[in-house]
Backbone as CSV, one residue per row, in Angstrom:
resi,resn,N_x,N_y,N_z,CA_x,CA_y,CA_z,C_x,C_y,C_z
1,UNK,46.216,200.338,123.040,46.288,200.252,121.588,47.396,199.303,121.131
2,UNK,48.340,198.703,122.193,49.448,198.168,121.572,49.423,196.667,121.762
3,UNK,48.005,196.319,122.343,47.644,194.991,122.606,47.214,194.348,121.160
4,UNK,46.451,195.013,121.007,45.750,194.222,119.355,46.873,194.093,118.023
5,UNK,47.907,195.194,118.308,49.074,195.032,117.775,49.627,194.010,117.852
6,UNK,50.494,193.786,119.200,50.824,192.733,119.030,50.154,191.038,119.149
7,UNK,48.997,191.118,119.382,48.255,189.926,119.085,48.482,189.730,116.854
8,UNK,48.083,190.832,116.828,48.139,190.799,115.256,49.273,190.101,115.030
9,UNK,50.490,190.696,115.136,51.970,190.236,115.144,52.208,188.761,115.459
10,UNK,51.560,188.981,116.943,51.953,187.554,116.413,51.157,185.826,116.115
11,UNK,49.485,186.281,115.510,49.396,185.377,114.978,49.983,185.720,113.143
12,UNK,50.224,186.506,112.687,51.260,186.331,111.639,52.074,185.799,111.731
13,UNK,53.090,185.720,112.704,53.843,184.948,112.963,53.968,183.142,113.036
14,UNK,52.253,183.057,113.739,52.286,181.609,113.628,51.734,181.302,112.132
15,UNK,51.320,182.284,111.668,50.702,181.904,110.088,51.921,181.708,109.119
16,UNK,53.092,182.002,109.245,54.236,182.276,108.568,55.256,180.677,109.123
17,UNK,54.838,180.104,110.199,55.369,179.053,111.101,54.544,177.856,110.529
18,UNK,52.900,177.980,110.283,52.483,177.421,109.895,52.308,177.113,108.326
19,UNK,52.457,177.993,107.640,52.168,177.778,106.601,53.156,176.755,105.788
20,UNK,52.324,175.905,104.638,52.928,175.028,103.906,54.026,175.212,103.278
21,UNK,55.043,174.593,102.992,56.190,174.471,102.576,56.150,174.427,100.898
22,UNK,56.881,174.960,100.565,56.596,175.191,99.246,56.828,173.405,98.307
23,UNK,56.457,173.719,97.096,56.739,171.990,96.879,58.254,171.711,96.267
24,UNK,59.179,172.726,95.977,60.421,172.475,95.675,61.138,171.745,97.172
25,UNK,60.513,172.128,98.121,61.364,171.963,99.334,61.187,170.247,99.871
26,UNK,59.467,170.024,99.397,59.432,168.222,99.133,60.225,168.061,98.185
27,UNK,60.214,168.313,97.494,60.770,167.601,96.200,62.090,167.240,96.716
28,UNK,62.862,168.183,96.981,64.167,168.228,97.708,64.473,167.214,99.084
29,UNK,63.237,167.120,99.981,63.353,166.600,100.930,63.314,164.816,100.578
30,UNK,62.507,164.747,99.559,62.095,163.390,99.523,63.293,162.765,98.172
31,UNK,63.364,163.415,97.331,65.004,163.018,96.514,65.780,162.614,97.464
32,UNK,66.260,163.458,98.487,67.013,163.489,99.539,67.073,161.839,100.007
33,UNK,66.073,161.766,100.223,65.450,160.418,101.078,65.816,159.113,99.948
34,UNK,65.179,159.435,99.091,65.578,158.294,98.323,66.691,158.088,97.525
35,UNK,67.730,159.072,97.528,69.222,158.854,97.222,69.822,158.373,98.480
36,UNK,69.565,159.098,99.345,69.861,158.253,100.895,69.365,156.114,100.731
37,UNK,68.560,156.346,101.183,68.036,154.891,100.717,68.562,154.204,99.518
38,UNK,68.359,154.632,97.893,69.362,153.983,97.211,70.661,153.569,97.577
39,UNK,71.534,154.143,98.025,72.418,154.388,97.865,72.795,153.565,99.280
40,UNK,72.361,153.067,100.145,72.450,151.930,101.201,71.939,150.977,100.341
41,UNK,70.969,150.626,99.615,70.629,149.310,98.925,71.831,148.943,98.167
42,UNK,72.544,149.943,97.604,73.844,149.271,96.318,74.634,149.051,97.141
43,UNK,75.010,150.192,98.444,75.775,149.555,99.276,76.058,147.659,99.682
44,UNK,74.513,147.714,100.185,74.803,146.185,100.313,75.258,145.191,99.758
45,UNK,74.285,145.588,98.472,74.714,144.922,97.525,76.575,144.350,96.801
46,UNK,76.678,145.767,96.742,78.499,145.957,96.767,79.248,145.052,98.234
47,UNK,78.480,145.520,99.317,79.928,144.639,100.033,78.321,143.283,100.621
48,UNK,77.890,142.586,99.643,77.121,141.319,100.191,77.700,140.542,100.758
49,UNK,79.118,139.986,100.233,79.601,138.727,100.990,80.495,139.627,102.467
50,UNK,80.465,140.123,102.590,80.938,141.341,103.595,79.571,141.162,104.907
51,UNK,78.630,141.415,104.445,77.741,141.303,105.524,76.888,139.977,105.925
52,UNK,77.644,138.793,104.740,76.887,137.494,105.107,78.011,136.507,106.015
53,UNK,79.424,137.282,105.715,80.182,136.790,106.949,79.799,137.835,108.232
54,UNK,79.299,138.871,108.279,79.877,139.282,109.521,78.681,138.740,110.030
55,UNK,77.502,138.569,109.428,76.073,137.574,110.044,76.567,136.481,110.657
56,UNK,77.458,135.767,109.813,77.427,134.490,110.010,78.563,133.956,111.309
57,UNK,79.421,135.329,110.929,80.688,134.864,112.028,80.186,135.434,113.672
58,UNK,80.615,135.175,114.838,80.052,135.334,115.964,80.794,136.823,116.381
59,UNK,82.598,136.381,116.521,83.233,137.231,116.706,84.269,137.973,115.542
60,UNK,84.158,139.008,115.037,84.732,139.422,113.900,85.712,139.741,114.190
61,UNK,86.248,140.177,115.364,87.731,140.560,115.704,88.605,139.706,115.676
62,UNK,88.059,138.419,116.232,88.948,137.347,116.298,89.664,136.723,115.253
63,UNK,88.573,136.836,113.791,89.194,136.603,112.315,89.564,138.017,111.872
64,UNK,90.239,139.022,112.476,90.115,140.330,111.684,91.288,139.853,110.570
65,UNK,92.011,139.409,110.309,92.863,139.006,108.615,91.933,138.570,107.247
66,UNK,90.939,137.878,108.030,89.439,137.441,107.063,89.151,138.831,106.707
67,UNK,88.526,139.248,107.530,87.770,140.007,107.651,88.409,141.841,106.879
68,UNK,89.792,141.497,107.261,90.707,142.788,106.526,90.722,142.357,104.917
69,UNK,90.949,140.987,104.569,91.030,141.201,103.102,89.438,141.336,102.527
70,UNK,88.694,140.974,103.534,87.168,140.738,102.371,86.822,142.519,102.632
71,UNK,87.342,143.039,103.604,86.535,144.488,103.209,86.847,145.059,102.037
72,UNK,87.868,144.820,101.415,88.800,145.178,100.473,87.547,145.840,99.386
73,UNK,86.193,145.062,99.774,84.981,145.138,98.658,84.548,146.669,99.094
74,UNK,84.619,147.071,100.527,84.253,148.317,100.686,84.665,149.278,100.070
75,UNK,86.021,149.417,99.325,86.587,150.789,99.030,85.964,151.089,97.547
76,UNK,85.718,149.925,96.747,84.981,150.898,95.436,83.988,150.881,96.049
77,UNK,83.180,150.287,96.734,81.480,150.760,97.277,81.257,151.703,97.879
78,UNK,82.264,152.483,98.727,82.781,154.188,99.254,82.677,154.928,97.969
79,UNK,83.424,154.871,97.169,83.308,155.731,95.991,82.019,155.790,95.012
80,UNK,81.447,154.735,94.601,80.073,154.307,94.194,79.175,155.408,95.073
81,UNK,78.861,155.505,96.505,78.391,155.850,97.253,78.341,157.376,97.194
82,UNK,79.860,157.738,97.298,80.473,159.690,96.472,79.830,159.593,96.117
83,UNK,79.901,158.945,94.891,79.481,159.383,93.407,78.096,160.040,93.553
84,UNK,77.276,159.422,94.329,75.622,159.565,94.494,75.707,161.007,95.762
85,UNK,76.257,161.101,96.371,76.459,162.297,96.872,76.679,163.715,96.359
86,UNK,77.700,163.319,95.665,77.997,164.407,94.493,77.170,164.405,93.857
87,UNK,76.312,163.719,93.053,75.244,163.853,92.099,73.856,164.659,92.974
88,UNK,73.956,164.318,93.947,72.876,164.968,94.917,72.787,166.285,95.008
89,UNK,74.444,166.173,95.317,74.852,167.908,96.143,74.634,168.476,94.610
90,UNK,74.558,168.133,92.992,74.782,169.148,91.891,73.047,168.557,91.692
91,UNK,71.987,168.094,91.951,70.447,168.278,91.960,70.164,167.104,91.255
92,UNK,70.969,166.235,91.495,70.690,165.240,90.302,70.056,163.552,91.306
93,UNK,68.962,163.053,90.772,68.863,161.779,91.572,69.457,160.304,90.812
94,UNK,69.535,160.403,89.735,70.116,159.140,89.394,71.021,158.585,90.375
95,UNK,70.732,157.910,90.785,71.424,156.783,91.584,72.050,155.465,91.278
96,UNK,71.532,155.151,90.352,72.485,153.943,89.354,73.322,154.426,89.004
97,UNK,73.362,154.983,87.931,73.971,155.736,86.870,75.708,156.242,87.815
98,UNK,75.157,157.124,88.822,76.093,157.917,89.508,76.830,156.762,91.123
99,UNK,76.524,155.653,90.989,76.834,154.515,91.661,77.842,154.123,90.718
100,UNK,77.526,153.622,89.532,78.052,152.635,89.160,79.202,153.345,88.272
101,UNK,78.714,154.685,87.912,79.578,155.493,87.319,80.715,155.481,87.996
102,UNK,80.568,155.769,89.480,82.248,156.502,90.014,82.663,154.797,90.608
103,UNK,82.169,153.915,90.691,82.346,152.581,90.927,83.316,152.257,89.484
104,UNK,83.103,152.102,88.504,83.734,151.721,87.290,85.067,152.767,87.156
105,UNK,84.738,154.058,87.531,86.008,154.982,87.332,86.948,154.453,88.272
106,UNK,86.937,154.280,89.596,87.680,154.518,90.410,88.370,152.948,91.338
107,UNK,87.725,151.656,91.000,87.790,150.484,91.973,89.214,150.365,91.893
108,UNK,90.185,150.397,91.019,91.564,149.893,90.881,92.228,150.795,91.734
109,UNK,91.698,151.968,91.708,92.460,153.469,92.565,91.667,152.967,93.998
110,UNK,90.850,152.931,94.149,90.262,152.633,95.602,90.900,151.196,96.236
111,UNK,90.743,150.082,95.668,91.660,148.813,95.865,92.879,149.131,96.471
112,UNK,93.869,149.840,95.680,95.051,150.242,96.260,95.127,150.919,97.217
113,UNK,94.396,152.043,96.837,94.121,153.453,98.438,94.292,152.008,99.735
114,UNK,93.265,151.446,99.447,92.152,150.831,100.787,93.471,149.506,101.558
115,UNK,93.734,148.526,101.141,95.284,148.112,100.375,96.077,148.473,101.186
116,UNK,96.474,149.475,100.639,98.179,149.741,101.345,97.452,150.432,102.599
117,UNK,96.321,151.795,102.773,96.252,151.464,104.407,95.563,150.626,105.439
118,UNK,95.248,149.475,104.818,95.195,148.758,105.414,96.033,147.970,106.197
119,UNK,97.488,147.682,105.045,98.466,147.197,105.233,99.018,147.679,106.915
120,UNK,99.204,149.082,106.092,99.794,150.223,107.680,99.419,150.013,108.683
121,UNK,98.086,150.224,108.759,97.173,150.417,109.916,97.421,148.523,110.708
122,UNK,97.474,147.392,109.991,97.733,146.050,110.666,99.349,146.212,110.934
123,UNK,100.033,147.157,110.402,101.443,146.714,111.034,102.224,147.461,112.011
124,UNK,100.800,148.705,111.913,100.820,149.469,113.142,100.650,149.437,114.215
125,UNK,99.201,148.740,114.318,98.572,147.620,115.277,99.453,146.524,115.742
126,UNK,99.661,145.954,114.694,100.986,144.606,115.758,102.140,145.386,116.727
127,UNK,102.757,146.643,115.521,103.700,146.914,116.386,103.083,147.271,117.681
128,UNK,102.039,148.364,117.710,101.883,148.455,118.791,101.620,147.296,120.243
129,UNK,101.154,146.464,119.425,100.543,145.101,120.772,102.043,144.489,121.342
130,UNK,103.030,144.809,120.379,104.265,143.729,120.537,105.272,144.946,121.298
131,UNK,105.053,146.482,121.883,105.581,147.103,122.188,104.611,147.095,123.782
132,UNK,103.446,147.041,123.422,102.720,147.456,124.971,103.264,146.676,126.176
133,UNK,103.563,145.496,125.831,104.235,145.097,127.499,105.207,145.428,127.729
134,UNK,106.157,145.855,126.867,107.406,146.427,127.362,107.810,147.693,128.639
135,UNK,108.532,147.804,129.043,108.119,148.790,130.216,108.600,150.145,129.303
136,UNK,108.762,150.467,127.940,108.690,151.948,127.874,107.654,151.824,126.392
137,UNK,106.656,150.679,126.359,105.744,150.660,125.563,104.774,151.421,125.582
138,UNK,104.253,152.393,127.118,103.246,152.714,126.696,103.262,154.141,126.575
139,UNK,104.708,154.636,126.183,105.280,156.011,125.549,104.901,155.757,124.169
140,UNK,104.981,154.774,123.648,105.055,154.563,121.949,103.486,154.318,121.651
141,UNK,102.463,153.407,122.586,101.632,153.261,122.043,100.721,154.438,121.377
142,UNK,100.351,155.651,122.239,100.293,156.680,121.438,100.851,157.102,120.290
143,UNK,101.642,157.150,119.897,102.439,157.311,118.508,101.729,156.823,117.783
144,UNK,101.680,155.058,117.949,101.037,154.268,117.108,99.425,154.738,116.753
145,UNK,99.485,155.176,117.750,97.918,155.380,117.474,97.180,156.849,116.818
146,UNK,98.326,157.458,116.909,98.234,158.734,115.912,98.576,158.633,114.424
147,UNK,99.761,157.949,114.434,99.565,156.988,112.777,99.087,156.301,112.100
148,UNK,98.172,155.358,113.047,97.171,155.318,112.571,95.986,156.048,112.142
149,UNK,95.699,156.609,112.903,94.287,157.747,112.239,94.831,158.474,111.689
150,UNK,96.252,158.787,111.436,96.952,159.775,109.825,96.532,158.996,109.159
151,UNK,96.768,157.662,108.775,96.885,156.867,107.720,95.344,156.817,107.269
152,UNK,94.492,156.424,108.129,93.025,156.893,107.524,92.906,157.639,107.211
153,UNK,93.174,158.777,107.906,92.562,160.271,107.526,92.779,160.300,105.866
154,UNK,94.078,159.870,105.607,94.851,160.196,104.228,93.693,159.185,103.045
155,UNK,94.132,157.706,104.364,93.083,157.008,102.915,91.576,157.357,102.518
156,UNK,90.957,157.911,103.402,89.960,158.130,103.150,89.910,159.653,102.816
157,UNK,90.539,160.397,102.807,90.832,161.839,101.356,90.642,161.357,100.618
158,UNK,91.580,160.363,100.262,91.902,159.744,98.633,90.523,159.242,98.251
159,UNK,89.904,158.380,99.033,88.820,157.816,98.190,87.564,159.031,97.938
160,UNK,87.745,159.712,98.558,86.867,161.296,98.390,87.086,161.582,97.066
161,UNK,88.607,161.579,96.432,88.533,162.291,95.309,88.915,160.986,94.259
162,UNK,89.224,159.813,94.816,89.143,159.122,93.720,88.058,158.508,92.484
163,UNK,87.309,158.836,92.775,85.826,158.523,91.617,86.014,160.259,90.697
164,UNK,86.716,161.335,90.628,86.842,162.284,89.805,87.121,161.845,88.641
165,UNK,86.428,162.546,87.809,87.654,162.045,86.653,89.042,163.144,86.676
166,UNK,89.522,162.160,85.871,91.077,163.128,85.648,91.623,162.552,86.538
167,UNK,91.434,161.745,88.157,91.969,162.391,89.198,93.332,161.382,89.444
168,UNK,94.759,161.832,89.954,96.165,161.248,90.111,96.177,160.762,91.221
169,UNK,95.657,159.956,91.820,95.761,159.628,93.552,97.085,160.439,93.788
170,UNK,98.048,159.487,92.856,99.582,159.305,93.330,100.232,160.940,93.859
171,UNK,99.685,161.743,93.010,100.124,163.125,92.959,99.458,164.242,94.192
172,UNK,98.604,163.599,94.721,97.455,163.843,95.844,97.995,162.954,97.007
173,UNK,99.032,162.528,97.401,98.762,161.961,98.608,99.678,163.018,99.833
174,UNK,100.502,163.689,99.104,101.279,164.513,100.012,100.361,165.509,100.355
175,UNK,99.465,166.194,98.993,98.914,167.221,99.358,97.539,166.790,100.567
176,UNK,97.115,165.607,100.900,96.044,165.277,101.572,96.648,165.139,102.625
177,UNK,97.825,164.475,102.865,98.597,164.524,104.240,99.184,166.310,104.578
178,UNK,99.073,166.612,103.969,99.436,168.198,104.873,98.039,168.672,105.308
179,UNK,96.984,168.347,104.150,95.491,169.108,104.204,94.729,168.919,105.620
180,UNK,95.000,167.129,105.972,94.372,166.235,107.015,95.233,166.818,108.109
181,UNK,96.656,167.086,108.077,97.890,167.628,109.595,97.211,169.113,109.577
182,UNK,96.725,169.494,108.831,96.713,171.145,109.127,95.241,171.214,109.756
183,UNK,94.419,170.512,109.378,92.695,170.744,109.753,92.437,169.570,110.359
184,UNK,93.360,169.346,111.586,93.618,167.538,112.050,92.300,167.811,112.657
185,UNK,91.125,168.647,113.430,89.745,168.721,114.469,89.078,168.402,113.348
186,UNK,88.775,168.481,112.114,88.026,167.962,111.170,88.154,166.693,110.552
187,UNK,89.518,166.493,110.553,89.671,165.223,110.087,89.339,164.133,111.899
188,UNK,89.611,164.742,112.956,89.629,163.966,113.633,87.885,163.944,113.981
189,UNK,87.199,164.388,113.671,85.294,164.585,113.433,85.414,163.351,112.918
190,UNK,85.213,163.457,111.333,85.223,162.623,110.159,85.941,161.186,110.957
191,UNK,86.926,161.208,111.840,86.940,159.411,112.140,86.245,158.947,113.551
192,UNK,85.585,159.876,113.883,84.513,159.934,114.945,83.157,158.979,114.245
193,UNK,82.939,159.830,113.215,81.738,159.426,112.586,81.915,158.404,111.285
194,UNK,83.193,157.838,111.177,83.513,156.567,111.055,83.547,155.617,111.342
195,UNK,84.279,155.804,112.878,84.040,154.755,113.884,82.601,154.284,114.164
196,UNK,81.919,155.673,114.298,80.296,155.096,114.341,79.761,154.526,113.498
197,UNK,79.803,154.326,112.246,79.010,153.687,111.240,80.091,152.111,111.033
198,UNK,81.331,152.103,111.582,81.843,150.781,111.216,81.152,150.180,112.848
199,UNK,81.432,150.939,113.539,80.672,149.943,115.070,79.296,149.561,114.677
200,UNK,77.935,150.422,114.169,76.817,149.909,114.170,76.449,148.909,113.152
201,UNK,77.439,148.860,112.120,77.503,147.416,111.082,77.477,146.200,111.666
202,UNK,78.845,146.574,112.430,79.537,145.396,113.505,78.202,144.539,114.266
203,UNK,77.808,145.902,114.892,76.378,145.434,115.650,75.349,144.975,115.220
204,UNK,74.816,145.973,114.080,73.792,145.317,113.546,74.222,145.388,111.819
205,UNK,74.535,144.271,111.113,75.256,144.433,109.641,74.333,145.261,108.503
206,UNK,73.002,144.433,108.610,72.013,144.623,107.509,71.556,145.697,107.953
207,UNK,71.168,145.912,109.284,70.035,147.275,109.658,70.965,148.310,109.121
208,UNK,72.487,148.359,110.338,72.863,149.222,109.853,73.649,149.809,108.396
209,UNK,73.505,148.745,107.587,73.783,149.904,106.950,73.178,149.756,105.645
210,UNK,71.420,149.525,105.842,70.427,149.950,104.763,69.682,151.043,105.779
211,UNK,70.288,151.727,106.822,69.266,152.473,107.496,70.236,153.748,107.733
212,UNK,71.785,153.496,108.245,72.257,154.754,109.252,73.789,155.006,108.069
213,UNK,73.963,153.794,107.116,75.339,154.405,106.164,75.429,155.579,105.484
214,UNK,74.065,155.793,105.155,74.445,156.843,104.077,74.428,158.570,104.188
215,UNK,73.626,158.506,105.859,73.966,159.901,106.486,75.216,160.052,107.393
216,UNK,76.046,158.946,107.830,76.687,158.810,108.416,78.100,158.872,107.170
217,UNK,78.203,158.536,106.336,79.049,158.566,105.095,78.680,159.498,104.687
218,UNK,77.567,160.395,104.384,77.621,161.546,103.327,78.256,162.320,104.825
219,UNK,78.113,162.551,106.358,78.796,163.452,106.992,80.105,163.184,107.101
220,UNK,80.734,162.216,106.897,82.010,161.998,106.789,82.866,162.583,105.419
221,UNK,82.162,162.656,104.179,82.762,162.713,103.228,82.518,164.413,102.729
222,UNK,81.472,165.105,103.903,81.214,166.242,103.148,81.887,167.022,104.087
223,UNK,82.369,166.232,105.156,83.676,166.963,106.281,85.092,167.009,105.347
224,UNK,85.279,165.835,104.954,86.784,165.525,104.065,86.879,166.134,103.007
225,UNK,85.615,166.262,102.103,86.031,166.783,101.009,86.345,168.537,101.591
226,UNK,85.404,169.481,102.331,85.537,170.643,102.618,88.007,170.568,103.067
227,UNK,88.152,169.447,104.080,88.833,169.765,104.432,90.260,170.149,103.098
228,UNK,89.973,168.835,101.885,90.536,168.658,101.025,90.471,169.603,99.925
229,UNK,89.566,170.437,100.228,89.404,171.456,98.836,90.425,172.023,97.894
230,UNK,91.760,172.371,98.590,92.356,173.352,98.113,93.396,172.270,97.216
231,UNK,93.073,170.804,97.107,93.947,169.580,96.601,93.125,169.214,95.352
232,UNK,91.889,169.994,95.110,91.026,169.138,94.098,91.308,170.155,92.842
């Protein structure tokens, strides 16, 4: 008697596995998709001369001073990018609107963020290259290299919350440097999956990043902002 039972059981089961998805859950899935997709098209758009040198140049490391001031275009196109995230995460698809919105709020605050660690991070880097041959250089190079990924970690908090309104960078940078030292396995995620989306640009400029930026940036920024919460 307990055979037909569980046969019953469990084709319910596959009827419950099978059955159609309700249509809020497309709706959701495919918004999804096309705020994703928008939101790599403005990308490009925002850093264009950004990806028609790195086309054009062979080796990008070799000009990285070029190449450090022209990203300079990336940091309001990070926030532009929020903006459409946040509009996502509260049900909303406008994608212009919420591009260009936190783009106009925030480029002068992002400029600077992006700016000064940039600055750091190249004078961190020299020091370090101009310490490594030394014979007690390669005690320090670590150092260097933990101040560096502070210094990201921090700049890229900031540009998390810089497209807010209201928002004080200036008054936020201590509290993001304790937030980023205290939850350093999250922040150190978030430059995992940084590194990956600046390497597959590198590699491929246009593919990647009208195809892999904007899941690779919304997991970066929905790691930072969680880590940053208690600063917003």
């Amino acid at each position: 008697m307990s055979a037909p039972r569980n046969v019953s059981e469990g084709g319910g089961v596959a009827r419950r596995l099978l059955r159609p998805a309700r249509q809020e859950t497309y709706e959701k899935v495919f918004s999804t998709v096309y705020v994703g997709l928008m939101t790599n098209v403005l990308l490009a758009i925002s850093c264009a001369p950004l990806l028609f040198a790195l086309a054009v140049v062979r080796d990008p490391l070799a000009s990285w001073p070029f190449f450090g001031v022209l990203s300079l275009l990336c940091a309001p196109a990070l926030t532009g990018a929020f903006g459409c995230f946040e509009a996502l995460d509260e049900g909303g698809t406008g994608v212009l609107r919420a591009f260009w919105g936190a783009y106009r709020r925030a480029w002068r605050r992002a400029l600077a963020v992006w700016a000064a660690a940039g600055t750091a991070v190249a004078v961190l880097a020299v020091d370090a290259a101009a310490v490594a041959g030394t014979g007690w250089g390669p005690a320090l190079v670590p150092f260097f290299c933990t101040a560096a990924a502070l210094v990201i970690s921090v700049a890229f908090a900031l540009l998390t919350l810089a497209g807010e309104p209201g928002t004080r960078l200036r008054s936020l940078v201590l509290p993001c440097l304790f937030l980023v030292a205290r939850r350093w396995y999250l922040a150190a995620a978030t430059l995992v999956v940084l590194g990956l989306a600046v390497a597959v640009v590198l590699v491929k400029p246009v593919a990647g990043l009208l195809l892999l930026a904007s899941p690779l940036l919304y997991a970066a920024w929905a790691t930072m902002r969680y880590v940053v919460a208690p600063a917003r």
